[in-house]
C-alpha positions, 0 to 999 in steps of 0.5 A: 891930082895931089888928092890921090897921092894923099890918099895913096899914102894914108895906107902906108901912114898907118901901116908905119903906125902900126909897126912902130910900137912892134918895132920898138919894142923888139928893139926895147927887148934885144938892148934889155937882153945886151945889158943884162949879159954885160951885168952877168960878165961884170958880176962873174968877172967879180965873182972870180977876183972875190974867190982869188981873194978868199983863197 
């Protein structure tokens, strides 16, 4: 009886196996593209202060 339980889940195990480098790498991608606009608001907020000054 445990056999079948085993062998019922191997399919979801390898299922898991597959989706997880899918999962993480849109993860990877979504916090990648987080980062770079919070850079992009940091750089123009300084861009800013920098044209004050120089006026």
């Amino acid at each position: 009886m445990s056999n079948d339980i085993f062998f019922s889940i191997i399919p979801l195990l390898t299922l898991l196996i597959y989706l997880a480098p899918v999962v993480f790498i849109i993860w990877f991608l979504l916090r990648f593209l987080k980062i770079q606009t919070e850079k992009n608001e940091i750089l123009r907020s300084i861009d800013k202060k920098l044209n004050k000054l120089g006026n």
